[in-house]
Structures are given as C-alpha cells and as structure tokens.
BAPABA-445446 format. One line per 10 residues: number of its first residue (from 0); their letters; for each residue x, y, z of N, C-alpha, C. Coordinates in pm, 1 decimal. Layout:
BEGIN
NUM> A> X:Y:Z:X:Y:Z:X:Y:Z ~ ... $
# end
This chain:
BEGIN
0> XXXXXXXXXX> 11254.5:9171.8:12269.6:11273.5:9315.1:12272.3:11417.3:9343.5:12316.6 ~ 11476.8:9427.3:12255.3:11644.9:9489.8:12291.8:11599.5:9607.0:12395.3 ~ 11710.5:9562.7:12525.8:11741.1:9598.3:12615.2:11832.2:9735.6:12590.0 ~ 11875.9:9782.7:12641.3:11974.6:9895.6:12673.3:12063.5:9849.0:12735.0 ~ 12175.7:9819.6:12742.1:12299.7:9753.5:12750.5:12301.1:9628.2:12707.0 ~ 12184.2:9544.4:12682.3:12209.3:9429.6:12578.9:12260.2:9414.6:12398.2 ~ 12365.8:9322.2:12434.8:12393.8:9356.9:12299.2:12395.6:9178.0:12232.5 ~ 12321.1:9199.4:12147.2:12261.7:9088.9:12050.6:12399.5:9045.4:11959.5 ~ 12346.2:8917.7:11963.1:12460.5:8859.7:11879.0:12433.7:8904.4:11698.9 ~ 12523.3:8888.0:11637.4:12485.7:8926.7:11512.0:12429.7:8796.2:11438.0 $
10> XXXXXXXXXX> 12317.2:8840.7:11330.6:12208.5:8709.6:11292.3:12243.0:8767.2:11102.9 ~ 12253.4:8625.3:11064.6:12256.1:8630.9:10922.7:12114.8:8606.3:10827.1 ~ 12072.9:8735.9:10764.9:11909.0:8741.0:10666.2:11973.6:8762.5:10538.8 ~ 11905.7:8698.9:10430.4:11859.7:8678.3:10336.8:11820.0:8828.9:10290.3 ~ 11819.6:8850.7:10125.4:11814.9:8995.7:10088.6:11650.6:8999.8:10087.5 ~ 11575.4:8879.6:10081.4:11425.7:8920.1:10072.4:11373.1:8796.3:10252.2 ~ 11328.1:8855.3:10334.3:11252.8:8780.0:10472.5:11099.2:8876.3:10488.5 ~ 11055.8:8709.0:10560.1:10929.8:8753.0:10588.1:10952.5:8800.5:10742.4 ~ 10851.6:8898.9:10763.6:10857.2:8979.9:10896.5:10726.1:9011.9:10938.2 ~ 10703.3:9016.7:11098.4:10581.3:9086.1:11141.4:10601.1:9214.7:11197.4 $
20> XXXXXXXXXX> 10461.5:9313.3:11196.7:10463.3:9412.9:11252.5:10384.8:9400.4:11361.5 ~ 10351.0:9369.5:11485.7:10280.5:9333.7:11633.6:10241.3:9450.2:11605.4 ~ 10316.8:9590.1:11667.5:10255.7:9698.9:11725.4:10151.7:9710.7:11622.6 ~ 10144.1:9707.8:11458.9:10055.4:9730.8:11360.7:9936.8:9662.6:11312.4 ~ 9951.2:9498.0:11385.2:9850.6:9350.6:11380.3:9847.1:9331.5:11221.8 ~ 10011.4:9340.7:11178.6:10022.3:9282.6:11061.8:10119.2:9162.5:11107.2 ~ 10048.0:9028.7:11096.9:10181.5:8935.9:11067.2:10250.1:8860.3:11029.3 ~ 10218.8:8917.6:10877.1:10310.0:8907.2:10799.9:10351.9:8967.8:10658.2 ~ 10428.3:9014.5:10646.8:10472.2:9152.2:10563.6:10618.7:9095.7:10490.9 ~ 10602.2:9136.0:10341.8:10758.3:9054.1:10304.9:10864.5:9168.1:10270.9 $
30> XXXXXXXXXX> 10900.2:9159.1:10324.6:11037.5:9287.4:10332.2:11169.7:9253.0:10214.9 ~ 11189.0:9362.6:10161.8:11343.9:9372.6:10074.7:11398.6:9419.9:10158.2 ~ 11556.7:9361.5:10193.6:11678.8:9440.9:10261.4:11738.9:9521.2:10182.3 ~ 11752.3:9656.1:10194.9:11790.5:9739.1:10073.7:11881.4:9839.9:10178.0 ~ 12025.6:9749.6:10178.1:12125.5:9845.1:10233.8:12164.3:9981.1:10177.2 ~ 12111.8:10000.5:10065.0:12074.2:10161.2:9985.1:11986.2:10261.2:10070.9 ~ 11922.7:10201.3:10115.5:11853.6:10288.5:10196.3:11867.2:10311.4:10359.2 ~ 11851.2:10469.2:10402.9:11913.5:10481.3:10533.0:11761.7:10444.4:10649.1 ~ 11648.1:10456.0:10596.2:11517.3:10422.9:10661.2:11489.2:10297.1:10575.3 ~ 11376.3:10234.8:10715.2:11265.8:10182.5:10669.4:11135.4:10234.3:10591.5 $
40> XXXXXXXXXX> 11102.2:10139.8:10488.6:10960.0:10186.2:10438.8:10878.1:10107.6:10427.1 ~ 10758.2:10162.9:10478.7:10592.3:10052.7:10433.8:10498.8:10117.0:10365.8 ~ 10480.2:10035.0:10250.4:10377.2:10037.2:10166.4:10212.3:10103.8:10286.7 ~ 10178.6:10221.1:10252.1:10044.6:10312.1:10276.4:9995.2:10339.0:10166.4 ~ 9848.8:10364.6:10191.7:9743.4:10455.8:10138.0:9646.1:10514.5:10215.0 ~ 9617.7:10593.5:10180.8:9515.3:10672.8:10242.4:9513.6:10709.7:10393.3 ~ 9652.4:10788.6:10381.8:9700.6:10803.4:10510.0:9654.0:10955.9:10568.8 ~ 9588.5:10949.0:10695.2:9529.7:11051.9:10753.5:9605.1:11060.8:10910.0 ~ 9644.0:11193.6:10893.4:9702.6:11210.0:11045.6:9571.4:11286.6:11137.5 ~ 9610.1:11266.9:11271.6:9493.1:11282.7:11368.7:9560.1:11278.8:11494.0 $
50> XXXXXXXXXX> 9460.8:11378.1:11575.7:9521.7:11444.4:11710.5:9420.1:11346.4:11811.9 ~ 9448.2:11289.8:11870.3:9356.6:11257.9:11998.3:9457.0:11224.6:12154.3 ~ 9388.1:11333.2:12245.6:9449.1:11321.8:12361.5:9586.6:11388.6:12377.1 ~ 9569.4:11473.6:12311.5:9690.6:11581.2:12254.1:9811.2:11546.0:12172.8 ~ 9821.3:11416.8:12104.5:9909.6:11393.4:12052.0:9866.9:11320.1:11904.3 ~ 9998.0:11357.5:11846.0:9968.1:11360.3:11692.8:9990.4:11156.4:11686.8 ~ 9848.3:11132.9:11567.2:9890.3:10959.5:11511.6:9846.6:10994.7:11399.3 ~ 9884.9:10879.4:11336.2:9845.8:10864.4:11173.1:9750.9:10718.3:11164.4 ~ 9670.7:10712.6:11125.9:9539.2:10648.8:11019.2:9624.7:10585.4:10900.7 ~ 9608.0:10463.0:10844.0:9679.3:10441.6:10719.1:9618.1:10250.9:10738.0 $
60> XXXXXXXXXX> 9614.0:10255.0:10520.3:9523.7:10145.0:10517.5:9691.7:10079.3:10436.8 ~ 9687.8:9958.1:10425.6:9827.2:9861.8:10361.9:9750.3:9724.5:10322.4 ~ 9810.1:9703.0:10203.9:9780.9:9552.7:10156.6:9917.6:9472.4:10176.0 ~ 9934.2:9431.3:10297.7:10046.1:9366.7:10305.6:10122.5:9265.7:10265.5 ~ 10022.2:9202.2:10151.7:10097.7:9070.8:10109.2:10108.4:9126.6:9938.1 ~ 10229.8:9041.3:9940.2:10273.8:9064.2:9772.8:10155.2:9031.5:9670.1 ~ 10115.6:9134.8:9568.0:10030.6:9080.6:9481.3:9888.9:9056.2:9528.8 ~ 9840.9:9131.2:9646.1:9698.6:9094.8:9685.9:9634.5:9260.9:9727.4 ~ 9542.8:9261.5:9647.6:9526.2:9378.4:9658.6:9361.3:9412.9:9748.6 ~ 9311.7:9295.6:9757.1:9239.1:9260.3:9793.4:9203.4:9246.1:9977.6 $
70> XXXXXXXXXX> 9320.1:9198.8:10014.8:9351.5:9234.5:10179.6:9378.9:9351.5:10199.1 ~ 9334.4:9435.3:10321.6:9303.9:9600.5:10304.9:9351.9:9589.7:10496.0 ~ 9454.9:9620.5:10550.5:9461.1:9639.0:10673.9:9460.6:9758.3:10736.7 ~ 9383.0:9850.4:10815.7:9372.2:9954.5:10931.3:9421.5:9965.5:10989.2 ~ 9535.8:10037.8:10993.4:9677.4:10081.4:11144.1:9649.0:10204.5:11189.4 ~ 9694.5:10186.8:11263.7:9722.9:10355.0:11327.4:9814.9:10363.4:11420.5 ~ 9901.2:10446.9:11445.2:10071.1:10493.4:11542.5:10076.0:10608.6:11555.3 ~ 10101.8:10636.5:11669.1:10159.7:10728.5:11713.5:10294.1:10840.4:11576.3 ~ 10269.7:10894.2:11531.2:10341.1:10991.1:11457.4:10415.3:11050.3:11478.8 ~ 10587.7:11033.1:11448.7:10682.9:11055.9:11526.6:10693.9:11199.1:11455.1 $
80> XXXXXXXXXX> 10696.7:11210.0:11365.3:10774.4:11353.1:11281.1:10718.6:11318.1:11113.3 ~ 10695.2:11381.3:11036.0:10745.0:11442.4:10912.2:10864.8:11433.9:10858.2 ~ 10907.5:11350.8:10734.3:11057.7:11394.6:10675.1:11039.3:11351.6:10534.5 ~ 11140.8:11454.6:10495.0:11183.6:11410.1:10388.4:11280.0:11366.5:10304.3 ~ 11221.7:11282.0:10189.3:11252.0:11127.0:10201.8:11303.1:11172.9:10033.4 ~ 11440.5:11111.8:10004.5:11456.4:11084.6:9882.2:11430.2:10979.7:9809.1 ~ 11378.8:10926.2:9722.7:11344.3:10792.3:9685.8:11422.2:10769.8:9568.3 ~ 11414.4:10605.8:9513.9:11542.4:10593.1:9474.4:11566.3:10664.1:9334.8 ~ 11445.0:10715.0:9249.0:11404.6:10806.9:9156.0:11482.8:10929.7:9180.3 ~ 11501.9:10969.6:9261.4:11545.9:11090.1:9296.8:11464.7:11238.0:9314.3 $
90> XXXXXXXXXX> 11325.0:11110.9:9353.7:11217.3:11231.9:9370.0:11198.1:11287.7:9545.4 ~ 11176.5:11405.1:9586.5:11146.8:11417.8:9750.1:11022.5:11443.7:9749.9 ~ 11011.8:11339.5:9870.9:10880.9:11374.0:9925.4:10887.3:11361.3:10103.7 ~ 10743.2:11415.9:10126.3:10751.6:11479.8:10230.6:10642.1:11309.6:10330.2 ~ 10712.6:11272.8:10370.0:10662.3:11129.6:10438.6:10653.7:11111.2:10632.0 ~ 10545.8:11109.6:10655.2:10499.0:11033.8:10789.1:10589.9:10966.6:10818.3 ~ 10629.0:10958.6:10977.0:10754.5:10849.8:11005.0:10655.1:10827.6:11122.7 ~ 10644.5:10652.4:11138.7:10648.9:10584.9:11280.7:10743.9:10537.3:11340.7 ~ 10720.5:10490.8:11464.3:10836.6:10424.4:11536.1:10729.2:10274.0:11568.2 ~ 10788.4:10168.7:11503.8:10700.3:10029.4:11557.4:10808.1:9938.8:11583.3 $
100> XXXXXXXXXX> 10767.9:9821.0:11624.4:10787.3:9698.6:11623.3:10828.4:9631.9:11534.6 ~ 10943.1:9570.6:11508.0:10966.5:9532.7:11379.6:10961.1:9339.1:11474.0 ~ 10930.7:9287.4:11398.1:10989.5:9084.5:11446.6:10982.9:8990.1:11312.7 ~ 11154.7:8969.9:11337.2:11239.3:8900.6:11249.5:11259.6:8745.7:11289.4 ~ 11175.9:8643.2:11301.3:11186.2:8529.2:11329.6:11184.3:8567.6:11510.5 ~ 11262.5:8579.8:11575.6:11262.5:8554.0:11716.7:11322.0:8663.6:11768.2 ~ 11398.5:8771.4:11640.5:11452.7:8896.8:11683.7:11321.4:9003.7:11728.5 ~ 11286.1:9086.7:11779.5:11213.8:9220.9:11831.2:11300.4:9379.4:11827.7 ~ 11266.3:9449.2:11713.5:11306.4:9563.5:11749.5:11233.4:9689.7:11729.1 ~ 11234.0:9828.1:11748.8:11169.5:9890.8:11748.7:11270.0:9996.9:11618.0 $
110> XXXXXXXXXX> 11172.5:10023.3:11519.2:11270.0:10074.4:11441.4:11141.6:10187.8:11401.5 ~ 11229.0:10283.6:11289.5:11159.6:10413.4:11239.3:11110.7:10355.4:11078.9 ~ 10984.8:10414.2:11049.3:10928.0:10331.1:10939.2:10841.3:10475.1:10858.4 ~ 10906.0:10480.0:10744.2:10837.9:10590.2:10653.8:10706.6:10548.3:10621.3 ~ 10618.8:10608.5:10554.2:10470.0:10576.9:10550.2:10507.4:10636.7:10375.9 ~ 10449.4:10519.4:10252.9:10430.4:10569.8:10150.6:10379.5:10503.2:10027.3 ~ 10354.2:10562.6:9963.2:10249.5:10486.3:9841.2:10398.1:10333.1:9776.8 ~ 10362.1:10209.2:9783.3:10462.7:10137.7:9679.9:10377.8:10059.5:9639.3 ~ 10244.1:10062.3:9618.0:10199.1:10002.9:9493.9:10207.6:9937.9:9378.9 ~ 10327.7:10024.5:9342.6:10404.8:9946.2:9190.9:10488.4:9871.8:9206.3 $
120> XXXXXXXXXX> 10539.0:9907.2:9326.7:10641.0:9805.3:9402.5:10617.3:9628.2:9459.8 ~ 10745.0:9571.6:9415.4:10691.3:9433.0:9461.2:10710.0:9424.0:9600.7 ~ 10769.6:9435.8:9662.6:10736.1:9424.2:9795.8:10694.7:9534.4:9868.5 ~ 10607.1:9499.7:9971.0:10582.8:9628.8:10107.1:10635.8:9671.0:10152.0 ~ 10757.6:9633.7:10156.6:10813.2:9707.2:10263.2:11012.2:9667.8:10240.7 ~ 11041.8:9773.1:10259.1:11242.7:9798.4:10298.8:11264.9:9797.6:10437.0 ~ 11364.1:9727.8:10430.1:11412.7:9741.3:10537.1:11599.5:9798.7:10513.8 ~ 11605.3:9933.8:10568.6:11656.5:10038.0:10582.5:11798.0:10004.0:10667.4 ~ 11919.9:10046.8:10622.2:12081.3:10038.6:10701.0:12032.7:10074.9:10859.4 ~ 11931.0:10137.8:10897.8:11955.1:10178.5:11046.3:11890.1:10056.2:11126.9 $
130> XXXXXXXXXX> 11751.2:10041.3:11058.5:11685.5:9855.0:11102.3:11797.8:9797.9:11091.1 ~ 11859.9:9745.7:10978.5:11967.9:9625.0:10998.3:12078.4:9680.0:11090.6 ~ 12142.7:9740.5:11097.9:12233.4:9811.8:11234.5:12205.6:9828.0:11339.3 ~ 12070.2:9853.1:11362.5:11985.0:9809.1:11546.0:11971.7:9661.7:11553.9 ~ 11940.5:9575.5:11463.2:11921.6:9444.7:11483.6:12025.5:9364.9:11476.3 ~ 12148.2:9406.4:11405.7:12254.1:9383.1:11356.8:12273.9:9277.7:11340.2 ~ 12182.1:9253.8:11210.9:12180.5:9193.1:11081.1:12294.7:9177.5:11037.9 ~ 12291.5:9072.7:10970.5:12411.6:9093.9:10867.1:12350.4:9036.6:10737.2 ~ 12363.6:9053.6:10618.0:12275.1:9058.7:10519.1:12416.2:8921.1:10369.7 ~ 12290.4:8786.9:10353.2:12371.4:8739.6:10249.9:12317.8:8788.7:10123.8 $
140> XXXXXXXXXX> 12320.3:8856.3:10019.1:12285.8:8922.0:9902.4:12224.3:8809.1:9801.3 ~ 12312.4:8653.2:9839.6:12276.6:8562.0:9752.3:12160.1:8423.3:9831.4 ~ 12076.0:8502.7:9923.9:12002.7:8377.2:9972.9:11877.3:8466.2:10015.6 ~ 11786.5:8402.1:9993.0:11651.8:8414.0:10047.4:11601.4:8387.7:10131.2 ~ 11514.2:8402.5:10220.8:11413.8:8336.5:10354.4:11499.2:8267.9:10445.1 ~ 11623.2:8322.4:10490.5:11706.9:8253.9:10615.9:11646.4:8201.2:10730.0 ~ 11535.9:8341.2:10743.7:11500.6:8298.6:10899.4:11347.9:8227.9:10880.1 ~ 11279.5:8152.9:10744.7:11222.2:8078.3:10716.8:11102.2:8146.2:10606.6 ~ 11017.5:8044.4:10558.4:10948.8:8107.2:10458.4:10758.7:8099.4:10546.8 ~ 10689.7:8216.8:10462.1:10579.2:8173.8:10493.1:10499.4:8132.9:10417.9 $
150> XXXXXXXXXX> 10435.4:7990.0:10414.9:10386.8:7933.7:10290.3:10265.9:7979.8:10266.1 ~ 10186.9:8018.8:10376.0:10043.6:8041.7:10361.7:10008.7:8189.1:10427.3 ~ 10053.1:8321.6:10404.5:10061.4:8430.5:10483.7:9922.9:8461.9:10498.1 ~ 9805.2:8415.8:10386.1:9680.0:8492.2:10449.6:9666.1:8427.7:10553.4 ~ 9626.2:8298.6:10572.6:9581.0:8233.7:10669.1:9641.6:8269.6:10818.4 ~ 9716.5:8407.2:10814.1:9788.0:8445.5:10914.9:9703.5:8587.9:10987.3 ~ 9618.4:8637.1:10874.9:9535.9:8729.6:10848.6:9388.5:8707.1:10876.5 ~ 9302.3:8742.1:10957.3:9170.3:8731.9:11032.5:9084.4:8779.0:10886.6 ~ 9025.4:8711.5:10822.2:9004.8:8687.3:10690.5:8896.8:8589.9:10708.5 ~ 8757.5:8653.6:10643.7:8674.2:8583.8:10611.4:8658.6:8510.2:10450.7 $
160> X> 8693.7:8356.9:10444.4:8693.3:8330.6:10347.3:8617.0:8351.7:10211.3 $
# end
C-alpha cells in the first residue's frame, strides 16, 4: 500500500498485465494499459446502486477472465460519484465510479475505477493515465506480462469444478 510521503520507485509493465482486485475478491483480472485513457475501467453488468447505513454502494456482477462467460463474480463498493465518461466511440455515458485496490505483482494502489458494460471487449478491464501515474508505471508498448503471466487464472477463482 502507498504511503503519503512515500514515493515508489518507478516499475516497468507491459501494454497487456495480469492484476488483482483484493478490495473486490477478484484475483485475477487481465488489464490493457491504455495511456488514451484518463480513468480506469471494469468490465460490469447488472449494476445496482444501494444505500445501507446511510451511504451510497453499488451491487455489480463481472466475468473477469478473458473469454469466459461462464464465471459470474458479486462485488459491491462503496460508490464514490457518478461521471461522465467519454468512450473511445465518442459516445457519453453516465458511469458509477469506485475507489478500490488495484495489485500489480507486489505494487498496491488504490485507484478510481469506472463501472461499465465491455462485453465485446477483449479485455476487462483499462488501466487509465491516472492508475499508471499513482503507481508510476512506466509502460513498454512492445512487451507483454512484465510483472509475470497467469497460466491457470480460474484455479485462482473459488470454483466448483
């Protein structure tokens, strides 16, 4: 976890890494680095916001592994705000933002994460110029899985065979 006056050395990733989400009990999620974009995004559906104990969270189901549509995971976070989000279409929409846990091999950070349908999309999830600038990343465009690969991600997943 990053401290407040700690300052992290800078770590070199690959344009596609595997990553966990702790705060979400996903772990393992394969992320595109897409310095195009100023947020993070994760692949949702059936996202329901909800008040308990006076404060606003969001409900939301994710198939976190590439191509499996079949693994169905249950999150829920605390709901930071509402925004809206240009996508790379140039369509707006109006998107759920969390604040979670992001862990990059041995890095920990807490970053802002849009909530939205990518279904069609091959990966789950972006990772956004402000994630790589809190973690301070530095990004090689021409290499893959720096900080290692995961060969077997269900088996990472509480999964009845």
């Amino acid at each position: 976890m990053i401290k407040r006056g700690t300052r992290l050395q800078k770590m070199k990733i690959g344009w596609e890494e595997w990553c966990a989400l702790p705060s979400l009990e996903l772990p393992a999620v394969l992320a595109k680095v897409d310095t195009g974009a100023k947020t993070s995004a994760l692949h949702a559906f059936d996202i329901e916001p909800y008040v308990w104990h006076h404060q606003n969270y969001v409900r939301f189901k994710v198939h976190p592994l590439p191509h499996d549509r079949k693994l169905t995971c249950i999150c829920e976070a605390p709901l930071s705000e509402r925004r809206v989000v240009i996508s790379s279409n140039g369509e707006r929409e109006l998107r759920p933002v969390i604040l979670t846990k992001l862990q990059f091999g041995e890095r920990i950070i807490t970053a802002e994460l849009t909530l939205t349908s990518r279904h069609k999309m091959a990966f789950r999830m972006l990772l956004g110029r402000e994630a790589l600038r809190k973690a301070r990343f530095i990004v090689d465009p021409a290499k893959s899985y720096i900080l290692g690969r995961v060969r077997e991600p269900l088996s990472l997943y509480d999964v009845d065979a």
